[in-house]
PAFIDREN-133950 format. One record per residue (C-alpha): residue in one letter; chain; z, y, x negated. Coordinates in Angstrom, 2 decimals. Example, Ala and Ser with C-alpha at 12.3 -4.5 7.8 and 13.67 -1.06 7.14 Angstrom:
<rs>
+---------+--------+---------+---------+---------+
: residuo : cadena :      zz :      yy :      xx :
+---------+--------+---------+---------+---------+
:       A :      A :    7.80 :   -4.50 :  -12.30 :
:       S :      A :    7.14 :   -1.06 :  -13.67 :
+---------+--------+---------+---------+---------+
</rs>
This chain:
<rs>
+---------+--------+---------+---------+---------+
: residuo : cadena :      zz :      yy :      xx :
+---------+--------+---------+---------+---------+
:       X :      A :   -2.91 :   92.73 :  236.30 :
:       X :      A :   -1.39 :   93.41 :  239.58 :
:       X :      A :   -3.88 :   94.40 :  242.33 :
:       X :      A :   -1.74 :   96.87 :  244.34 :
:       X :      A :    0.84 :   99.28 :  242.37 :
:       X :      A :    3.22 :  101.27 :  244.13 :
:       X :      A :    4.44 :  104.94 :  243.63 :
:       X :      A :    7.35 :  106.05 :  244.18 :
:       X :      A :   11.53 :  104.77 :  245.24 :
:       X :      A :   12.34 :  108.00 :  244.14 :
:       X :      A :   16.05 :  107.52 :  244.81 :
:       X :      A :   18.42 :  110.19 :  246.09 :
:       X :      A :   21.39 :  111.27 :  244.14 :
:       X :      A :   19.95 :  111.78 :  241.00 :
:       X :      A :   22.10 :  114.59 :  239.70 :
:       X :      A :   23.90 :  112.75 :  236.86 :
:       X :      A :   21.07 :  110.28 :  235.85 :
:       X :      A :   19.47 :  112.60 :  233.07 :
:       X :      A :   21.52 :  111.12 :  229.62 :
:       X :      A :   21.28 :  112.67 :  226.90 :
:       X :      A :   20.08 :  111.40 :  223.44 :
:       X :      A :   21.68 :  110.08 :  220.71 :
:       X :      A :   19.98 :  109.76 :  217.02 :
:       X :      A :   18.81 :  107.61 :  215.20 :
:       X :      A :   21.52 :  104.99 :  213.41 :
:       X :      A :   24.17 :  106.33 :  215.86 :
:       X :      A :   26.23 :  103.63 :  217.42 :
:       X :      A :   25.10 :  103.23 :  221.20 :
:       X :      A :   27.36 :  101.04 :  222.61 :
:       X :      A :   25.89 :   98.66 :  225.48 :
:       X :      A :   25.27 :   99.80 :  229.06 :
:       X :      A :   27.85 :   98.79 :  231.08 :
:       X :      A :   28.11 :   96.17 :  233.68 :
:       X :      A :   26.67 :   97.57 :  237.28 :
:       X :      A :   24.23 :   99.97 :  235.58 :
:       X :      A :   20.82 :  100.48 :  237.72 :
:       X :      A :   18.08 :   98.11 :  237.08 :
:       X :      A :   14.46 :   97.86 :  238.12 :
:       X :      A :   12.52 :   95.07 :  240.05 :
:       X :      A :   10.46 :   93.15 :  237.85 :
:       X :      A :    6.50 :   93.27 :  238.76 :
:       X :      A :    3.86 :   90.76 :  237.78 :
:       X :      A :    2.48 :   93.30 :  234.96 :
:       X :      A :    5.87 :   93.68 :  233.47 :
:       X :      A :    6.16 :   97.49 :  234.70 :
:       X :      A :    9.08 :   98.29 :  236.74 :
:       X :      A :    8.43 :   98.17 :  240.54 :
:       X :      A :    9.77 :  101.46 :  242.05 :
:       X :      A :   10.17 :  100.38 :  245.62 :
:       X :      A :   12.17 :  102.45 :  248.08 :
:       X :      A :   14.43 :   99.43 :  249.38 :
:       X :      A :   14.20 :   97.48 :  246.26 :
:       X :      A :   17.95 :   96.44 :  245.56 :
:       X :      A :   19.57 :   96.10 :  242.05 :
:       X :      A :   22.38 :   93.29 :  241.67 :
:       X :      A :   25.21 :   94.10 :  243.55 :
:       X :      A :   23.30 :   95.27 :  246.56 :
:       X :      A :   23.00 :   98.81 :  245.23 :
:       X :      A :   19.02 :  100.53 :  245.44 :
:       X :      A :   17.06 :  100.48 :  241.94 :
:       X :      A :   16.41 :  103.87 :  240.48 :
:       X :      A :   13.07 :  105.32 :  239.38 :
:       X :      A :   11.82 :  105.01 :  236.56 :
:       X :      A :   12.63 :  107.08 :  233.34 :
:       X :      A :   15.56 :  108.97 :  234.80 :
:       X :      A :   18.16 :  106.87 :  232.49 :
:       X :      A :   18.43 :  106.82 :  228.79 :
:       X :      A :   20.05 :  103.68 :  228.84 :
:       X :      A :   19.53 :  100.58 :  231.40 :
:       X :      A :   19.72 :   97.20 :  231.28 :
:       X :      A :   21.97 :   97.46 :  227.98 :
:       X :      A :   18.72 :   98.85 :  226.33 :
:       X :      A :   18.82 :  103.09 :  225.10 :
:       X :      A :   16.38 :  105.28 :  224.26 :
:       X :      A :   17.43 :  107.45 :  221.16 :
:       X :      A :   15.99 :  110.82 :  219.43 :
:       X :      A :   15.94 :  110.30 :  215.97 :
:       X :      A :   15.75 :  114.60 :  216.54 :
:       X :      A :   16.79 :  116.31 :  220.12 :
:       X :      A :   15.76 :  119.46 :  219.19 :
:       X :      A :   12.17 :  120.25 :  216.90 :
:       X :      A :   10.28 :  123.33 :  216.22 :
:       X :      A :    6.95 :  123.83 :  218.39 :
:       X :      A :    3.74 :  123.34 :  216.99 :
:       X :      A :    0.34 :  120.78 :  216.62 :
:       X :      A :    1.46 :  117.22 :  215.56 :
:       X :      A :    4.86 :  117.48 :  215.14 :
:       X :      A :    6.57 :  113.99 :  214.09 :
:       X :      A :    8.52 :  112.17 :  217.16 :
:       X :      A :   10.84 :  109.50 :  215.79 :
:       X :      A :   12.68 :  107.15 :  218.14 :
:       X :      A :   14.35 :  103.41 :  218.39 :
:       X :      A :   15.15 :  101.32 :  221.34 :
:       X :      A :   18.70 :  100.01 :  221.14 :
:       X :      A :   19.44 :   96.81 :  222.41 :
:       X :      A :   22.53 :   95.62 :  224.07 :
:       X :      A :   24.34 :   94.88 :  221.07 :
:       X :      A :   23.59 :   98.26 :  219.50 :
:       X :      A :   20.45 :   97.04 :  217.05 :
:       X :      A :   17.05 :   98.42 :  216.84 :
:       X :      A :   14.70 :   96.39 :  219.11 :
:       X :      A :   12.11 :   95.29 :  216.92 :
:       X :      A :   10.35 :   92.19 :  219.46 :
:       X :      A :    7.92 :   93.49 :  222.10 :
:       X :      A :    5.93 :   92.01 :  224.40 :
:       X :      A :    2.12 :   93.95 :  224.61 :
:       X :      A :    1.33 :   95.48 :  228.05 :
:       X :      A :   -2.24 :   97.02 :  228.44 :
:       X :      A :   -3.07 :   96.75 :  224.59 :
:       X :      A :    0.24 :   98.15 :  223.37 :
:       X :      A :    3.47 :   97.10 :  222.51 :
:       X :      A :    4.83 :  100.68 :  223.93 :
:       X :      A :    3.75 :  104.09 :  225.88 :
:       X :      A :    5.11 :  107.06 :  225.33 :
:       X :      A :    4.62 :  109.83 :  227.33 :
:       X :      A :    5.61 :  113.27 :  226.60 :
:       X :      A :    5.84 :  116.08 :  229.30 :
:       X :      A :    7.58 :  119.29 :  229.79 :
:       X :      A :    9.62 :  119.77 :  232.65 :
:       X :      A :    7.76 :  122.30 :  234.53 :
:       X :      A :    5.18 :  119.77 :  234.59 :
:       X :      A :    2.79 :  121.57 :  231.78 :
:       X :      A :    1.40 :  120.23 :  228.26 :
:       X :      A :    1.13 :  116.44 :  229.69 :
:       X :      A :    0.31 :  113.72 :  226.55 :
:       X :      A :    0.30 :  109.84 :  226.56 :
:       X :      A :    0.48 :  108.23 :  222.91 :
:       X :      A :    1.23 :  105.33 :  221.34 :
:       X :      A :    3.63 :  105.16 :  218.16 :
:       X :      A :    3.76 :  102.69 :  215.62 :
:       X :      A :    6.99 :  100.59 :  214.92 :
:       X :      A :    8.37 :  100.39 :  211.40 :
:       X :      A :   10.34 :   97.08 :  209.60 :
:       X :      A :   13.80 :   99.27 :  210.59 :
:       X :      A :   12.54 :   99.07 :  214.10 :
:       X :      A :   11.89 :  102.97 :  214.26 :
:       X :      A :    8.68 :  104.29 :  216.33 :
:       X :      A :    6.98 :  107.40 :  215.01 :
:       X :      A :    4.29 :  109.22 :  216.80 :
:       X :      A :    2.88 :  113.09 :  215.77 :
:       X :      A :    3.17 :  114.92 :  219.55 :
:       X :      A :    1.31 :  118.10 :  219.87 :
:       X :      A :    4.78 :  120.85 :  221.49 :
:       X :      A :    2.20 :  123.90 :  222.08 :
:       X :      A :    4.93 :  125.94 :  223.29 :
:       X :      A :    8.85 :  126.31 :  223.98 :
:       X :      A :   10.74 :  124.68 :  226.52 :
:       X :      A :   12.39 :  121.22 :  227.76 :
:       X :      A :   10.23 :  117.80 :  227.33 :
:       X :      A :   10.89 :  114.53 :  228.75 :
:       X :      A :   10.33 :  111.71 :  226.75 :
:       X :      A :    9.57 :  108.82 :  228.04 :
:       X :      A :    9.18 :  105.07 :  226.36 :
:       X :      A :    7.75 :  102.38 :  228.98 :
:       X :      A :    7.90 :   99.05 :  227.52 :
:       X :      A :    8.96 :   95.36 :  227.83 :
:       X :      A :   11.47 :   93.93 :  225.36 :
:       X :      A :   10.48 :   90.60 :  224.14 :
:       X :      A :   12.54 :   87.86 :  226.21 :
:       X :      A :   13.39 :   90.57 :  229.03 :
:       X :      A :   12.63 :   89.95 :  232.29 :
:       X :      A :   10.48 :   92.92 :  233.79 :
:       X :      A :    9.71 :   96.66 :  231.59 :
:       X :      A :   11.77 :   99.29 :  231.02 :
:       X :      A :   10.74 :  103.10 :  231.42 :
:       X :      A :   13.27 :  104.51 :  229.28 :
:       X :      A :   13.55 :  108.94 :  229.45 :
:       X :      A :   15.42 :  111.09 :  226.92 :
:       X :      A :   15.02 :  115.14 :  226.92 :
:       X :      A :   13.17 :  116.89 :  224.21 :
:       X :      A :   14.31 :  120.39 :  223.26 :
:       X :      A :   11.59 :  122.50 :  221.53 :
:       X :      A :   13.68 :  126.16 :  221.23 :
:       X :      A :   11.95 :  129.51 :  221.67 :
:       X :      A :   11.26 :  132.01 :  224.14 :
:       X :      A :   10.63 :  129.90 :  227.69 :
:       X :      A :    9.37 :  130.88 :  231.44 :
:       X :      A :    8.75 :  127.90 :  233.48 :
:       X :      A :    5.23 :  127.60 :  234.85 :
:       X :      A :    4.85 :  127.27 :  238.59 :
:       X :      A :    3.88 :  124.22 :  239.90 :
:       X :      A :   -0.10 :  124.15 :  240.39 :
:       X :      A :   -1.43 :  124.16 :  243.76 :
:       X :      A :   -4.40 :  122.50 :  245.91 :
:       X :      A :   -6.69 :  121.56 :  244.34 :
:       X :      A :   -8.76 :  118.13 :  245.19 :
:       X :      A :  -11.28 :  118.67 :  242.44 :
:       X :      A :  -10.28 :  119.15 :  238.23 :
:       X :      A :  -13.21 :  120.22 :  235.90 :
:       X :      A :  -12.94 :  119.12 :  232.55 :
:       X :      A :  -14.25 :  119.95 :  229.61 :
:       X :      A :  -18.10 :  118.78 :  228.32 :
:       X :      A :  -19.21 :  119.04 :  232.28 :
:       X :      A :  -16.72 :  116.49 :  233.41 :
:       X :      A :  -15.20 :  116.26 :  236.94 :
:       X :      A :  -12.71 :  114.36 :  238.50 :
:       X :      A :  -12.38 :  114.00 :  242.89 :
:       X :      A :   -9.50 :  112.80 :  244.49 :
:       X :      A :   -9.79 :  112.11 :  247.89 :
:       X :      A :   -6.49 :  110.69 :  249.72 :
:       X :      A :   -3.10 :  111.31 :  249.99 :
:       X :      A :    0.36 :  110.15 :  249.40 :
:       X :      A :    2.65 :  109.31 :  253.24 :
:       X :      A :    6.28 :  108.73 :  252.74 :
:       X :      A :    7.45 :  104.91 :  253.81 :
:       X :      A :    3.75 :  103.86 :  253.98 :
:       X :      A :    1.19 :  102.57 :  251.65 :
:       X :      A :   -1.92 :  104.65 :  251.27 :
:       X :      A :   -5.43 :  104.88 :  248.87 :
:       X :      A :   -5.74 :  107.20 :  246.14 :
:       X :      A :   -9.21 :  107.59 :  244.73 :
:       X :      A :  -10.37 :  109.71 :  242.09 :
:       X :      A :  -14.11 :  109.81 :  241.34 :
:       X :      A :  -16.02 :  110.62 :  238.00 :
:       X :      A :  -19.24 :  112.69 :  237.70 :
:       X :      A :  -20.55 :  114.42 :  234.93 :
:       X :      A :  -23.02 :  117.41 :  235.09 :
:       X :      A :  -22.80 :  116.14 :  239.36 :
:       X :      A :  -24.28 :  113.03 :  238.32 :
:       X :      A :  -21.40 :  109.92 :  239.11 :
:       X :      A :  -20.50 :  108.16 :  236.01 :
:       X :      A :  -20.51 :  104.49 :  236.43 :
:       X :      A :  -20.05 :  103.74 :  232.68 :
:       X :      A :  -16.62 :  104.32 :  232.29 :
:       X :      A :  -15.46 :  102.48 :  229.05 :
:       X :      A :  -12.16 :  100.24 :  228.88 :
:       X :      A :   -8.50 :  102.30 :  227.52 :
:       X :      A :   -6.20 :  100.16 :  227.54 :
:       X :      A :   -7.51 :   97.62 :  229.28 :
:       X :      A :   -7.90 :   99.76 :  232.64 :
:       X :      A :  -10.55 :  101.83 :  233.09 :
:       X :      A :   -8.04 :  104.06 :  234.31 :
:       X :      A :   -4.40 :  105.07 :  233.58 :
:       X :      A :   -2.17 :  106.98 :  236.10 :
:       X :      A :    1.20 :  108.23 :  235.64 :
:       X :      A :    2.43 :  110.11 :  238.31 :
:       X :      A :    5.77 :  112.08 :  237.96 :
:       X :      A :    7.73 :  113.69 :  241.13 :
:       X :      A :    8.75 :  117.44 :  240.83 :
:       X :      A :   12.22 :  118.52 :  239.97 :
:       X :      A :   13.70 :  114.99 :  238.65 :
:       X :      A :   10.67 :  114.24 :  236.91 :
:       X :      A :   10.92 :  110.33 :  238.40 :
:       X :      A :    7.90 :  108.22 :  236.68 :
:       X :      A :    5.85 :  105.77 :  237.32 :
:       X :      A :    2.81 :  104.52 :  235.27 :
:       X :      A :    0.07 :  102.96 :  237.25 :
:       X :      A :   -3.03 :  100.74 :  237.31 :
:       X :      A :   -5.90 :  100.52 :  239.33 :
:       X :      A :   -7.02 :   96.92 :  241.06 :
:       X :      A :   -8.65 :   94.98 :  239.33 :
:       X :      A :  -10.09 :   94.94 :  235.10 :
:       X :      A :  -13.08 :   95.97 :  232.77 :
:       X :      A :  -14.84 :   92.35 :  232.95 :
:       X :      A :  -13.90 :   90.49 :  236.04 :
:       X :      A :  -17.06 :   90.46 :  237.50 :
:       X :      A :  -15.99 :   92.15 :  240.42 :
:       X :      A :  -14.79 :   95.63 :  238.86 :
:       X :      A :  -17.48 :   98.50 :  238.71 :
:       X :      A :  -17.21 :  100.91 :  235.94 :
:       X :      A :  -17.06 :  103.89 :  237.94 :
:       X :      A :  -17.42 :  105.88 :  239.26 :
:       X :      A :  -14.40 :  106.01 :  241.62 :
:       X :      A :  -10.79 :  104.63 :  240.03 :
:       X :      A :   -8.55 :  103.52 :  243.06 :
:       X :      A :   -4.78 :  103.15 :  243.10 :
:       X :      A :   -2.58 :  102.03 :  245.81 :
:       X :      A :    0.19 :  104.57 :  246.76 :
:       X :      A :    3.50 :  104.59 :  248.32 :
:       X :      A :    5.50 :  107.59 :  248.61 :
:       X :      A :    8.75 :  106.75 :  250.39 :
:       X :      A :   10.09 :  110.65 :  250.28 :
:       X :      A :    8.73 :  113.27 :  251.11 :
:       X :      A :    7.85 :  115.98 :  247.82 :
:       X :      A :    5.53 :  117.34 :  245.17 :
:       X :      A :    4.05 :  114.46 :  242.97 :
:       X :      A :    1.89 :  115.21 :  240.16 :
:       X :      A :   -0.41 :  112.82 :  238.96 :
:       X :      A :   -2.23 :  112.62 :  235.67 :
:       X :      A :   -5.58 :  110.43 :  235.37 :
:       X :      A :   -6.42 :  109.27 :  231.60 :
:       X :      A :  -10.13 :  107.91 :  231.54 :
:       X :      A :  -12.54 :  107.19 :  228.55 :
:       X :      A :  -15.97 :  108.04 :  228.41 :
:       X :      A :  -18.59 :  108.60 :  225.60 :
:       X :      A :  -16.14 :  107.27 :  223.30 :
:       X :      A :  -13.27 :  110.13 :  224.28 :
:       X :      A :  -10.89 :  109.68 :  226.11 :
:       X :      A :   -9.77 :  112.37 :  229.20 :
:       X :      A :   -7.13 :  113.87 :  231.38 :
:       X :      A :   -7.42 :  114.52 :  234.59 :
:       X :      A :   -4.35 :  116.84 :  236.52 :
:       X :      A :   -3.52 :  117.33 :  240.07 :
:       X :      A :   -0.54 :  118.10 :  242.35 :
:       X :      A :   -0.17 :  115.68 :  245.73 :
:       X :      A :    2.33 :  116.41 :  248.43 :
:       X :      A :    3.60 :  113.47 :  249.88 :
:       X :      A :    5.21 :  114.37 :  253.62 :
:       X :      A :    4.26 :  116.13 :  257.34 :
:       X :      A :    1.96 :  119.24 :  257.02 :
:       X :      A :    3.79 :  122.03 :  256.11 :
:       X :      A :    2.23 :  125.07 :  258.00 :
:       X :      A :    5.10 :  127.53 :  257.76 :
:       X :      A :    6.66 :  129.98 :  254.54 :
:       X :      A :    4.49 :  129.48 :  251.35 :
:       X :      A :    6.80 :  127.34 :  248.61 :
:       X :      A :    8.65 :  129.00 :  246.16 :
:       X :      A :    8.00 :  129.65 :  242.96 :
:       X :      A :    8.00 :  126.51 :  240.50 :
:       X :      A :    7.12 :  124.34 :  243.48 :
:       X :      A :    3.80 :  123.58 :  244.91 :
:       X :      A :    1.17 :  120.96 :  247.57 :
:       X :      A :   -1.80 :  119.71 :  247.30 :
:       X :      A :   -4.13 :  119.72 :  250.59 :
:       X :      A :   -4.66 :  115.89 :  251.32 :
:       X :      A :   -6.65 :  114.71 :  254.42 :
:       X :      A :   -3.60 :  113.62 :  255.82 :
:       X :      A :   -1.29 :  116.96 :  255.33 :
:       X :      A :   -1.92 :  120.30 :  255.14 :
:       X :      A :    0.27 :  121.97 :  252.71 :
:       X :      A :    1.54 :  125.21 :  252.00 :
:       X :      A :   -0.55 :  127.79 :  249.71 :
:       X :      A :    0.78 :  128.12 :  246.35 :
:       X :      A :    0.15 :  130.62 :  242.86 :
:       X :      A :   -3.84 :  129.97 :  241.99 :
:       X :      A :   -4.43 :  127.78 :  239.40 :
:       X :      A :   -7.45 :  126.46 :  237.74 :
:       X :      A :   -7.69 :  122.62 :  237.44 :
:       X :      A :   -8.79 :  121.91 :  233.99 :
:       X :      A :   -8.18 :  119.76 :  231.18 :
:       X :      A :   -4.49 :  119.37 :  229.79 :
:       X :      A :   -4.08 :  121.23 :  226.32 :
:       X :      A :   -2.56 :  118.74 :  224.02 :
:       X :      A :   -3.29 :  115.35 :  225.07 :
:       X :      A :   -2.99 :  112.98 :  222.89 :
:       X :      A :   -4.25 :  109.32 :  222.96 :
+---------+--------+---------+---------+---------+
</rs>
């Protein structure tokens, strides 16, 4: 496991990056030449650097903004299902000669993640499918209420160089307003007593700490218990293009030199300024727990509040704008 992780190289010009996906048994033809690739990182999960270059000189994009890269596509076996509590998600990767991928290489304990969030940012889950002998994954996904999901499947084909965060949009139909961002907030409660602390901030172009400290019943837990081999997962996803990235902290559960808690910390760069949203997955007492929390990455903003469907944290190192009150709480839905 790589000791610093970096979010962010959220690109400009994203406007015609979202694809749209195809189902299952379709013919996908393979990416073509030039498409946007991803540096390869120690841990096999795609670096999202800023200045990183694809071949041909041109910059890498973010993460899960591409249903198809590197000749490998991410397809819907269904676009469009009904809402409701574990509703069945059926996918395949496609590899560059059109087949079902069925050869993975295992990253933190699984051969892939799936995440599955909708756009405004609400009803955040991480899961993990199974693969079939056809090479289709199937997951049950808990779609609580209407509106557009992202889908996204971050995984390493066997014999590729580097992951893949693949993203393919979700439709779940019904009658849809679009939550407002949530606003400051450096402290979530959780359920059962729980609470989760970040203290930090994101600064565009420069690397910074993120730390986000466990208590329970304001006593600090330092018996976190291994998921995934972490003792703590982040994904963090930038508002408005949804651009990904899933995270680890430094170091492991068992190296001797990593405590169990009761702070997680992740190394951070934000190279644009913009609302981030970061999700914290932790297990303890045998459950496993999300924490939620909106960061804004750029100067202090001291002027008009943001608009609706937009929203800042207050870090130490910003001050941002006040936004629509909003409780920090546990994420309805998570699955694990």
């Amino acid at each position: 496991m790589r000791t610093a992780l970096k979010v962010g190289g959220f690109a400009l010009g994203l406007a015609a990056v979202f694809g749209v996906a195809v189902g299952v048994g379709s013919v996908v033809a393979p990416a073509s030449a030039g498409a946007s690739t991803s540096t390869p990182t120690p841990d096999g999960h795609a670096a999202m650097g800023g200045t990183e270059a694809a071949p041909g000189g041109a910059p890498s994009l973010p993460g899960g903004l591409l249903v198809s890269e590197d000749g490998y596509t991410l397809t819907l076996a269904e676009p469009s299902v009904a809402p409701g509590a574990q509703v069945p998600l059926r996918f395949r990767i496609l590899g560059p000669e059109g087949d079902p991928v069925s050869g993975y290489r295992t990253e933190h304990d699984k051969d892939l993640h799936l995440i599955v969030v909708r756009r405004d940012l609400a009803h955040f889950q991480h899961v993990h499918p199974d693969l079939d002998a056809t090479g289709t994954w199937s997951v049950p996904v808990d779609l609580p209420a209407a509106g557009d999901y992202r889908v996204f499947a971050d995984f390493t084909p066997a014999g590729h160089d580097g992951g893949l965060v693949l993203g393919a949009d979700l439709a779940v139909p019904g009658g849809y307003q679009p939550a407002p961002l949530p606003g400051p907030a450096d402290v979530a409660q959780l359920a059962d007593g729980y609470q989760v602390t970040l203290a930090g901030g994101l600064v565009p172009g420069r690397p910074s700490e993120l730390t986000l400290t466990v208590s329970k019943d304001g006593v600090p837990v330092t018996d976190l218990q291994p998921y995934l081999a972490a003792y703590g997962h982040l994904v963090a996803l930038r508002a408005g293009d949804l651009a990904y990235l899933h995270v680890h902290p430094a170091g492991e559960p068992g190296d001797g030199v990593t405590p169990a808690g009761p702070g997680i910390t992740f190394d951070a760069t934000a190279p644009s300024a913009g609302n981030y949203r970061l999700f914290l997955n932790f297990r303890h007492a045998g459950v496993v727990r999300t924490a939620e929390f909106t960061v804004w990455a750029g100067p202090a903003q001291t002027s008009a509040p943001a608009a609706a469907g937009t929203g800042a944290t207050s870090v130490p190192t910003a001050v941002a704008p006040p936004m629509p009150g909003h409780d920090d709480g546990e994420s309805g839905g998570h699955g694990h």
